[in-house]
N, C-alpha and C positions, 0 to 999 in steps of 0.2 A: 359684190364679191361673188365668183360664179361658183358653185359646187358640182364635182361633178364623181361618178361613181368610180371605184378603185380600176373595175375592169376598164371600164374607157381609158382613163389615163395611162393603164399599161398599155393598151391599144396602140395609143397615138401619146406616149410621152415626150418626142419631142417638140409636136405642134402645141401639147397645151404646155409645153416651156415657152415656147416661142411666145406664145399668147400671154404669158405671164410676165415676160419679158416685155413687151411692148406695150403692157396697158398697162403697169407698174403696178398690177394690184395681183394679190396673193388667189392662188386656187385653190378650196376646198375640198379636200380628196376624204368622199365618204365611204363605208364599208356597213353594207343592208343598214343603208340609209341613216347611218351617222357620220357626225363626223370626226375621222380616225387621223388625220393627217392634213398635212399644208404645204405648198408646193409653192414658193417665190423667188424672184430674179435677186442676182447677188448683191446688185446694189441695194433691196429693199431688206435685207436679210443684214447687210453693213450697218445700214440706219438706224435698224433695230436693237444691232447689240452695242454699238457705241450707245443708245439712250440708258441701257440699264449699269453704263461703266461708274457710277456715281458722283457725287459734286465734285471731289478730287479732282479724278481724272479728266472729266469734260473741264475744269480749271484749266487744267496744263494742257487739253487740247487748243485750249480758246488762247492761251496766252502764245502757243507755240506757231498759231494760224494769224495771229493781230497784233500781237505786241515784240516787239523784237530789244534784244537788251536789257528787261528786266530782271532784276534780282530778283531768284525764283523765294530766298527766302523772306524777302522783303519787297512786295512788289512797288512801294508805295513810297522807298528812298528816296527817290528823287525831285517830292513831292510834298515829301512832309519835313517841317518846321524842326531842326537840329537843337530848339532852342530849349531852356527845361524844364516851360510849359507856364504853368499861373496856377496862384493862388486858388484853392478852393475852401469855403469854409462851409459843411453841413448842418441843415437845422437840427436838432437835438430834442 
């Protein structure tokens, strides 16, 4: 990951876009030598915020990209035994 100082990137901010853009990896944009900020292409900034969306949601992304037709409340209709199950007896 490159770091590089706030004056340079205002300098030249759209080559270090461009650079950020085509190496798919985030710039570290520091100020007297920390670092204050991050500068990444929109596709790497996508990937990021769909990871933090939680099981849910990544659920009903995945089901809406792979599975077509299931019953959102029941994924598993189609699949599971209507019958009214078996006997269980627990030890005591």
């Amino acid at each position: 990951m490159q770091t590089l100082p706030l004056t340079d990137v205002r300098a030249h901010l759209a080559d270090t876009l461009r650079e950020a853009e085509s190496a798919q990896e985030p710039v570290v944009i520091s100020r007297r030598g920390q670092p204050a900020g991050v500068l990444m292409s929109w596709s790497q900034y996508q990937r990021l915020a769909v990871e933090h969306e939680g099981f849910a949601a990544r659920l009903q992304h995945w089901r809406a990209e792979h599975v077509d037709g299931v019953d959102e409340r029941d994924p598993f209709a189609d699949v599971r035994d209507a019958g009214a199950g078996r006997d269980v007896e627990w030890p005591l």
